[in-house]
N, C-alpha and C positions, 0 to 999 in steps of 0.2 A: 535654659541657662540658670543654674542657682545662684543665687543672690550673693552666695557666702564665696565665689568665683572673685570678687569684687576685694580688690585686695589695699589698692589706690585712693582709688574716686568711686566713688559710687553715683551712677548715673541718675540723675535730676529726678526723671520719673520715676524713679524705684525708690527711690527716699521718698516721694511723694504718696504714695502709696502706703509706707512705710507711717507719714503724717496722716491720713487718714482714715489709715487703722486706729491710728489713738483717740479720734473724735469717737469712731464706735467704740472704743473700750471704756471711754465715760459714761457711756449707755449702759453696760453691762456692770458700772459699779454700784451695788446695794445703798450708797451712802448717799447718792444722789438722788433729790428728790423726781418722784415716779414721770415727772409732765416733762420735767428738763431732760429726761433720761432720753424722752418719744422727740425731744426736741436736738437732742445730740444724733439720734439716726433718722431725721430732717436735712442737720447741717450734711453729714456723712454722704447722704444721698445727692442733695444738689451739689454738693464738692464736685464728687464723680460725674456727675452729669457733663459739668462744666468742663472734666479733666481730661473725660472723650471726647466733647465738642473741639477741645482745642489743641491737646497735646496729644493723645491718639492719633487723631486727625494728622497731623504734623510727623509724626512718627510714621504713618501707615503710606503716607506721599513719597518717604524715601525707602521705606522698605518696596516701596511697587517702581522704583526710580528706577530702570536698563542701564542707563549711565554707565559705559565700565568706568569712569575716571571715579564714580561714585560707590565702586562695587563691596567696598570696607565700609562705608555708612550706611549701606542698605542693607548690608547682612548684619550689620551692631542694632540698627530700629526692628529687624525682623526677631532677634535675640529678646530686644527687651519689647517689643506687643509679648511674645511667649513668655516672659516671666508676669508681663502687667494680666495676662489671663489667665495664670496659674493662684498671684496672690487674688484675683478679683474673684473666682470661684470659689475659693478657702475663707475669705473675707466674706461674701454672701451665704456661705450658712451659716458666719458668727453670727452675720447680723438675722437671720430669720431665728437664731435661738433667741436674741436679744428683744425681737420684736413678741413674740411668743410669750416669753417672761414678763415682759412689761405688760401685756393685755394681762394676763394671767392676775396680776398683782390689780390694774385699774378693777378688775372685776371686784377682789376683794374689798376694795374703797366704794364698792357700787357705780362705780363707771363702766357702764357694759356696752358694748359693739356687737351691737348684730348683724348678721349676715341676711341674705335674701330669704335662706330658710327658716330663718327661727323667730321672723314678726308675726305677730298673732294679725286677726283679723283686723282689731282697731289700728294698729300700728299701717298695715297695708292700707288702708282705706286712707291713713294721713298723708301716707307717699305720691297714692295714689293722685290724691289733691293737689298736693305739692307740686305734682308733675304737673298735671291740668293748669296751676295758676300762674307756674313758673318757667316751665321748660319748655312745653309744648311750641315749637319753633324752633326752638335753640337746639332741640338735637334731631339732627335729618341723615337716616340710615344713608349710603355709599355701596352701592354693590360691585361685588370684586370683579366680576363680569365685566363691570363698565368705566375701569381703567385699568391702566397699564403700569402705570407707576404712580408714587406716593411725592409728588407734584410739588403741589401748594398746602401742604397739613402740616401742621404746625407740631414741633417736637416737644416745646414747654409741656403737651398737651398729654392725656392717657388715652387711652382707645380701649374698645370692646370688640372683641371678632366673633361675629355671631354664626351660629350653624340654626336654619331649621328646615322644617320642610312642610308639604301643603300640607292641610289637614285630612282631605282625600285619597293623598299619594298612595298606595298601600306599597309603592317600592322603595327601597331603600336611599331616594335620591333627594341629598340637601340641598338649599339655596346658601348662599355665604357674602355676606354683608359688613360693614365695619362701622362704628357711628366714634364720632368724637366728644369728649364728653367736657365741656365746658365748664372746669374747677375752676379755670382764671375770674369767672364772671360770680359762680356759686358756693366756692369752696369745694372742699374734697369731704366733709363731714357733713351731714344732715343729723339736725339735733332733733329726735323724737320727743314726747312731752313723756315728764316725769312721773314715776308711779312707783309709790309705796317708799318713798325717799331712795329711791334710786335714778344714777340718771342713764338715758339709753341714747346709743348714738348709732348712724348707720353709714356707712363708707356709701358718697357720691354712685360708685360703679354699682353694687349692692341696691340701692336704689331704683337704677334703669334697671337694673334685673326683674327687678320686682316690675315695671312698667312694660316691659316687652312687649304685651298683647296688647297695649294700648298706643305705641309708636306706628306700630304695625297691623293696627286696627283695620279691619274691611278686605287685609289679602288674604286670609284663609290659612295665617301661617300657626303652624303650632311646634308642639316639642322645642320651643327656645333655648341655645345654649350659649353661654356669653362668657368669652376666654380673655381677660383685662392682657396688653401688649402696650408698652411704650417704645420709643425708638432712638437715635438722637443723630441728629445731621453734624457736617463738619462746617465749624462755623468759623473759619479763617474766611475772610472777607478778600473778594476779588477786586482789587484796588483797582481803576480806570487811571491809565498812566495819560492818557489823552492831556497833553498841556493845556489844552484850552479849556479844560473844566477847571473851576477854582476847588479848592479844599471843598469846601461846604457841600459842592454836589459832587464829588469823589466820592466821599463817604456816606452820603444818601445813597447812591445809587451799588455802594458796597454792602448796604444793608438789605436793599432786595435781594441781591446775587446771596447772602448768605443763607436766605429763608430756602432759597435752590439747592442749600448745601445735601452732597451728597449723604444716606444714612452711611452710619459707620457701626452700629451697634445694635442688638434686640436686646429687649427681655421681657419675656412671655411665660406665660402660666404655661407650666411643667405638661399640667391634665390636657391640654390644647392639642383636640385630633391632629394625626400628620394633614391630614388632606385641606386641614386648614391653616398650618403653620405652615406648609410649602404655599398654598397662595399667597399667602402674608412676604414670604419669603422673596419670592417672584416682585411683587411690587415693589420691596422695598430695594432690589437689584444688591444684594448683598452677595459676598463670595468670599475667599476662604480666609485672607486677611482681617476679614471686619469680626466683632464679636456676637456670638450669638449665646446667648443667657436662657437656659429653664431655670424659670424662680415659683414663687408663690403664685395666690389668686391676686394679690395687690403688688403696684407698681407703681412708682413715680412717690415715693417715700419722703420726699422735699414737702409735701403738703404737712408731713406730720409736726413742722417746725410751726405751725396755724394749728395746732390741735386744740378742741375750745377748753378753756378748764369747767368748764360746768360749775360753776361761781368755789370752786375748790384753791383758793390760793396757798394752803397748806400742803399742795404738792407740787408748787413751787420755789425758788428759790426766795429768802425774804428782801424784803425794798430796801434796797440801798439807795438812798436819794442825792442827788449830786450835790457835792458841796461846792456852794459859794463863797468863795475863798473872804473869810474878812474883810484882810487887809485893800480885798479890790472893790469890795461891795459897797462904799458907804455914797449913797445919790446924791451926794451936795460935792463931792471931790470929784475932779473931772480926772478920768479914767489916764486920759494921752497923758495929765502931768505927773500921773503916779509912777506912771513905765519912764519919762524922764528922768526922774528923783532917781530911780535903780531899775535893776533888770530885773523881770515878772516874769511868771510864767502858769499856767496850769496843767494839769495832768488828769485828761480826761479818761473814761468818766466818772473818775470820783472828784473830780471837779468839776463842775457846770460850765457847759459851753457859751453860756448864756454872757459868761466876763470877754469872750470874743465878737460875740456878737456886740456888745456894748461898746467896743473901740471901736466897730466902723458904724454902729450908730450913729455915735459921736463924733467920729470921722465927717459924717453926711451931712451932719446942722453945723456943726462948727468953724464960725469963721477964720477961724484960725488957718483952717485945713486947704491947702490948694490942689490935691489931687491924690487917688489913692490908685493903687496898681496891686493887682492880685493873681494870683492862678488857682485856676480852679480843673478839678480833674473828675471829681464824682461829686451832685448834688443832691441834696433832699429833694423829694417830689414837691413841697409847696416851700421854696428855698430862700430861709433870710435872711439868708448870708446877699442873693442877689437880689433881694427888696431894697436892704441898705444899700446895695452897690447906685441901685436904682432913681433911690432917694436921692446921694452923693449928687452921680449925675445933673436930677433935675433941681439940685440947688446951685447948680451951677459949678461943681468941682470938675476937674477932668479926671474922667473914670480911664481907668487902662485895663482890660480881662484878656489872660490867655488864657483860652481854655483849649481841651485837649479833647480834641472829636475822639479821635482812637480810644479811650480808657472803655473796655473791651464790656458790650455789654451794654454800654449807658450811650453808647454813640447817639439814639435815636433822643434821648431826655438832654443831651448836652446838646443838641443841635435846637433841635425847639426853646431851651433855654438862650443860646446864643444870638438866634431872631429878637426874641424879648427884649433882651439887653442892648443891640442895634437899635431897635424901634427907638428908646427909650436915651440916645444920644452916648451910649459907652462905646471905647473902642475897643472892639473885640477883634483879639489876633487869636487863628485858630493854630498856635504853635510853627513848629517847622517841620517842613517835610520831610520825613525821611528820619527824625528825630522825637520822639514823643517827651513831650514837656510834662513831667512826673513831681517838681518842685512843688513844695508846699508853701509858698512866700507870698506874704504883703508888707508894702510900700505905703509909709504914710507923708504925702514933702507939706511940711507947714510953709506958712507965710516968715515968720519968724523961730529963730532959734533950733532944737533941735530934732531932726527927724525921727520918724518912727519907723519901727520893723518887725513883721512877726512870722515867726520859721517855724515849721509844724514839721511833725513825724506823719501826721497824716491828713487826708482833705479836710477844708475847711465843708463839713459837712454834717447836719444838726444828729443825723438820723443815725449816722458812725460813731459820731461822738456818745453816745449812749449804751455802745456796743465795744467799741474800737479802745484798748487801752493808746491813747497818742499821746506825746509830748511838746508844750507850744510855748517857745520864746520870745519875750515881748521885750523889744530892747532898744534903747535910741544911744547904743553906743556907736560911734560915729564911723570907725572901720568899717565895722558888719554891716551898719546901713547902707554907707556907699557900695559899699559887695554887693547888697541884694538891687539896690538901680543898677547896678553893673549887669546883672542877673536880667534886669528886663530890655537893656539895651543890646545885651546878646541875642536873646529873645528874637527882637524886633532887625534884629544886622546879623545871623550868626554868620560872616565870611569876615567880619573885622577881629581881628585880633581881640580878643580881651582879659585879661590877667587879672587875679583876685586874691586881694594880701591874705585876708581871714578864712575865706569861708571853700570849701572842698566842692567845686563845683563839675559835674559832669557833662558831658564827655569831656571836658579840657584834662583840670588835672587833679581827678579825684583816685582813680586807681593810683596814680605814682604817689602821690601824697602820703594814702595809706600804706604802702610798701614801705616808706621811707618810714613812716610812724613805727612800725614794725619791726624792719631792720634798727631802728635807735633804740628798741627793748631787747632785740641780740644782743647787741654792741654794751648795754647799760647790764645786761646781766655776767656778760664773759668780763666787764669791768669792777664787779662785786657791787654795783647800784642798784638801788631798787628796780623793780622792771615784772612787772604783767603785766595782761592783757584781759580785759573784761568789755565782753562786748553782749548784748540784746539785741538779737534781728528776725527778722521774716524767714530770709534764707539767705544759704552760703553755697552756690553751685560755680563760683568763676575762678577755672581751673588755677590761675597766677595768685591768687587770693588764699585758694588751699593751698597750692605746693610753700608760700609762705609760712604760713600758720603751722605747717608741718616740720618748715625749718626751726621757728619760733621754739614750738614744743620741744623738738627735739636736742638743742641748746640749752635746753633748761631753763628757758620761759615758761612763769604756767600761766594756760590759755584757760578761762572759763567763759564758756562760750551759751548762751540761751537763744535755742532757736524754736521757731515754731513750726517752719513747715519744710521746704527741700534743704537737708545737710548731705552735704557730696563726701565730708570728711568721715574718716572712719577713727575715731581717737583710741582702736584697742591694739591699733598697731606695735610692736616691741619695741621699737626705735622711738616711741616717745615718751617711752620710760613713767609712763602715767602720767606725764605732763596735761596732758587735757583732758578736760571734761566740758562734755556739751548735755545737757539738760532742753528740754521741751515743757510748757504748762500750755494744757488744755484745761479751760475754766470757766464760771460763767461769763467772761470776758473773753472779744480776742486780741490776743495782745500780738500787737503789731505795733510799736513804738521802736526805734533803731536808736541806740545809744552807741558809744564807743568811747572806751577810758583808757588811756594806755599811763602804766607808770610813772616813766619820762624823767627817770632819776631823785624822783620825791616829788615832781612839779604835779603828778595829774594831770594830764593832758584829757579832757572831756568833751565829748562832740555828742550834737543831735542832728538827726538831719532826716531824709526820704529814700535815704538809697539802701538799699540789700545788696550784701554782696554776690553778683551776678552778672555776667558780659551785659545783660538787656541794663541794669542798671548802669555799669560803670564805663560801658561802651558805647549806646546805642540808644541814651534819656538824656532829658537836662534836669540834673539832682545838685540838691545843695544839703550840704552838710555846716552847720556851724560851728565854732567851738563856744563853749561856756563855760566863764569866766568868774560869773558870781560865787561865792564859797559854798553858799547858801544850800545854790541851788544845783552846785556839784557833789555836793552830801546828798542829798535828794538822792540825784540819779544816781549814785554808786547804792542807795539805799535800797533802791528798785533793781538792780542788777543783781545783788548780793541775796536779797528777798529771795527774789525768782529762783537761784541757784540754791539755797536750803530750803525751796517747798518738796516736802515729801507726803503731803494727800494727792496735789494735782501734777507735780512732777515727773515726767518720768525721762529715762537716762536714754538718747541717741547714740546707737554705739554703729549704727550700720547694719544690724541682723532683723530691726522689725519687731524683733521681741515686746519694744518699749516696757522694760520691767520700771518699778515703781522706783524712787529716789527712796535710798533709808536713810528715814533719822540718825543724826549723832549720839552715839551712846550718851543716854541719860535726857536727851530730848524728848520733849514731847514732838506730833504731829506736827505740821506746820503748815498753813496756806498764807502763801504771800500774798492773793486780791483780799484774801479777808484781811489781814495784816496792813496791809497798806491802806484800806477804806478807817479802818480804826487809828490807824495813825496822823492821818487828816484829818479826823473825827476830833483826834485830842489836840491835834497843831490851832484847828480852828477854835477851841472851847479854850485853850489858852490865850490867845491872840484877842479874844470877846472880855476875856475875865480883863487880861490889862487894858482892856479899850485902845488898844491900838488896830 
């Protein structure tokens, strides 16, 4: 089925794919520095990993469904696996041109990659070492003889499929073997020692190549040949509906059944005998639905985002260091009075996370404070968001933590974080069932006067924050506040009714909301009143969401829409008479921050909040959106919406085709990046703000 079939909606996966063509196309632009380029087909790689673990997976369960009440969904998932393996083959020689290029180019800076073949003696005798001091244990060959199937082996992981045979045999008869190669523990790079100012580096797999005789030392094996394969399981987690397990051990025990998940995918070196790709094949019970990949000698391409720089930071991008906003910085003012005085906010990361950490700092030692309430969804590995929570706690506050086992992936680090937290006297609620708690909110209730509250675009998480473009509202205006305790007494009772003046809260009533926001920009335009629509999100896939936004356009609303990853809309439609435009930035950032401005007749109607438009967000999460109120700081975000839509270096235009061509300058413009743009603008907002000493 071609793409270009797609006249409506454009199905979720296929814009998806459509997004992560554009990660690789950052790879292959000259202007980016050479390390970020190996680090943009890193990201590219685990994206896709991730994209068959879960939504392949999910796709390939109804295309295999009998069901005839099911017999239209199973033949729409069979349509789109055939189009997702048509783009994913056309997209895997871009990226082995791109991978190609880029060695090609490190070699010219003297950063060289060698292969098993081309280390000289000294080089082999380091490996050789290397193995001996390091590995020797850690990898223990698996003979294909002596199972059946591919059990308990871990998919994060890469493999070698070895072929050899005795050194005696004089007939043509191989043994065949598989070892796993432990990059989790050692990296994917082994750095050789420098010589003549150049530096040399050898691929982990490349490595055991060169060791073979000495894995297999004492059986007499020789002519070794070693074919790198990865795989990847379906990793939807088989939920235990058993009432009598609580939360906590449903989802433990959802996380061994997934490590069981069936494979759904190969990709194997191209040169890899049949006689050894059908045993491979065999194990991994694969058949005609699942995908099967001939690629290169290397695989598992997510390592290259760890690629070392060999102390080369000039093929990097340069330090942009997070700014600490002034106005929040000064250690003699206490933090909770300044977000009283007016509404705060930062905008990570070119602001420092560190002004959030600092309110439940001061949250924890302050008597003032009698109890704080958070949600937490994805944490830092050594996490200080939950040391302060910790702190709070043991100074006597009453902690409140929902956290969210299901956030896909981290189940197992939010689970062992959640013990911690328990030991340590917080009340940890693990969400609602059946409902995934995706809010980004904290609760601060003082003793006296007035509360606090702080609403994120995304998790309070150190590690994200440096990465993640989010937006975070610090405000003790007294609606919003009650909204967001509103927010955690849903939480804790969701069968009681609960109703929320300010804040857009999901599932209750944040899809109608937005309809309604929506249809008042119809209604405000066919009235001759001011009336757009400027939104920044993740994605836009929830079918009532588009057919709006389609109406919107088509009335002669204009919609400027900035998305980053699934757009189901197609805006070259005739019927919207150019009304819309939807743009995309891939950057050294990812921007994942959700804004929404509407019009509203002059007023500016401006919301932050956690939710994408998407059924899983507006149906089937609990999300809050806020609106924001301050002037300040609604120039701000219309500054960042407007930014994003005239970036033409990192821009480029969503139309539905995959193309993603580049955004053009306005005649007489120069180029434009909006993360550079915006870092330099906080740059001077802060070098003002210091000049007047406020």
């Amino acid at each position: 089925m071609s793409a270009k079939k797609y006249k409506n909606y454009l199905p979720r996966d296929i814009s998806w794919m459509y997004f992560n063509r554009r990660i690789l196309q950052e790879a292959e632009k000259e202007n980016i520095p050479l390390l970020e380029r190996l680090s943009f087909l890193g990201i590219y790689s685990n994206n896709l990993d991730e994209f068959f673990r879960v939504r392949v997976a999910s796709q390939s369960r109804i295309a295999e469904c009998n069901d005839r009440a099911l017999r239209t969904d199973s033949q729409e998932a069979r349509d789109i696996l055939k189009e997702i393996g048509k783009l994913n083959a056309r997209y895997s020689k871009e990226f082995a041109v791109a991978i190609e290029d880029i060695t090609d180019k490190l070699k010219k800076e003297n950063i060289i990659i060698l292969n098993d073949s081309q280390v000289d003696e000294e080089q082999l005798r380091f490996i050789q070492q290397y193995y001996r001091n390091n590995l020797s244990g850690h990898i223990v060959p698996i003979w294909f003889s002596a199972i059946k199937h591919f059990d308990i082996e871990n998919d994060e992981n890469i493999y070698l499929a070895i072929r050899m045979r005795h050194k005696d045999d004089s007939s043509n008869k191989f043994e065949y073997a598989f070892i796993e190669l432990p990059v989790n523990i050692y990296g994917r790079f082994v750095r050789l020692a420098d010589k003549e100012g150049k530096s040399y580096l050898i691929y982990f797999d490349d490595a055991i190549r060169c060791c073979l005789p000495l894995i297999f030392s004492g059986l007499d094996y020789t002519d070794f040949e070693a074919y790198a394969f990865k795989f990847t399981r379906d990793a939807e987690m088989e939920i235990d509906n058993d009432l009598r397990n609580g939360m906590l051990q449903k989802i433990s025990k959802g996380l061994k059944s997934r490590k069981r998940g069936a494979p759904l995918r190969i990709v194997y070196d191209e040169a890899m005998p049949k006689v050894l790709l059908n045993k491979l094949r065999k194990s991994l019970n694969l058949d005609s639905m699942d995908t099967i990949l001939a690629g290169g000698r290397y695989h598992n391409h997510k390592d290259l985002m760890k690629f070392p720089d060999c102390g080369r930071k000039d093929l990097k991008y340069p330090s942009w260091e997070p700014i600490l906003k002034k106005e929040l910085s000064d250690p003699e003012e206490s933090i909770l009075k300044l977000i009283r005085k007016k509404d705060r906010y930062i905008h990570v990361p070119y602001h420092s996370f560190d002004t959030y950490l600092r309110v439940l700092q001061e949250a924890a030692i302050s008597k003032e404070v009698k109890s704080v309430k958070t949600t937490l969804y994805r944490l830092a590995k050594e996490s200080k968001v939950v040391k302060a929570l910790i702190a709070a706690a043991r100074n006597g506050k009453k902690v409140t933590v929902v956290i969210e086992l299901l956030a896909r992936f981290d189940e197992a680090s939010n689970i062992s974080w959640s013990k911690k937290m328990q030991e340590a006297g917080i009340h940890v609620i693990f969400g609602i069932e059946g409902l995934k708690v995706h809010s980004k909110i904290t609760h601060i209730s003082m003793k006296r006067g007035a509360d606090i509250a702080c609403i994120s675009t995304g998790n309070f998480h150190e590690g994200n924050a440096r990465s993640y473009t989010d937006y975070m509202l610090m405000t003790a205006s007294d609606p919003i506040v009650r909204d967001v305790e509103r927010v955690f007494d849903f939480i804790e009772r969701p069968y009681n009714m609960t109703k929320f003046k300010e804040l857009l809260v999901s599932p209750n009533e944040m899809k109608n909301k937005f309809i309604r926001l929506i249809n008042d920009e119809i209604r405000n335009k066919e009235s001759g009143k001011p009336a757009y629509i400027k939104v920044k999100i993740n994605h836009i896939t929830d079918p009532v969401i588009v057919k709006k936004l389609y109406e919107a356009a088509e009335r002669g609303v204009p919609v400027d829409l900035l998305v980053r990853g699934n757009c189901s809309l197609i805006p070259t439609r005739p019927e919207l008479n150019g009304n819309m435009r939807i743009h995309g930035i891939i950057d050294r950032y990812l921007e994942h921050s959700r804004i929404f401005i509407f019009a509203a007749a002059g007023e500016d109607k401006t919301f932050i909040g956690s939710a994408d438009w998407m059924p899983r967000n507006l149906d089937n999460r609990v999300e809050v959106v806020t609106p924001v109120y301050d002037p300040e700081i609604k120039r701000d975000l219309r500054m960042v919406v407007e930014y994003g839509m005239k970036d033409s270096l990192q821009g480029r235009i969503v139309d539905g085709t995959g193309d993603n061509k580049s955004v053009t300058p306005e005649e007489g413009e120069a180029p434009f990046r909006s993360q550079e743009a915006l870092y330099n603008h906080y740059l001077e907002e802060n070098a003002k703000e210091t000049e007047h000493g406020n």
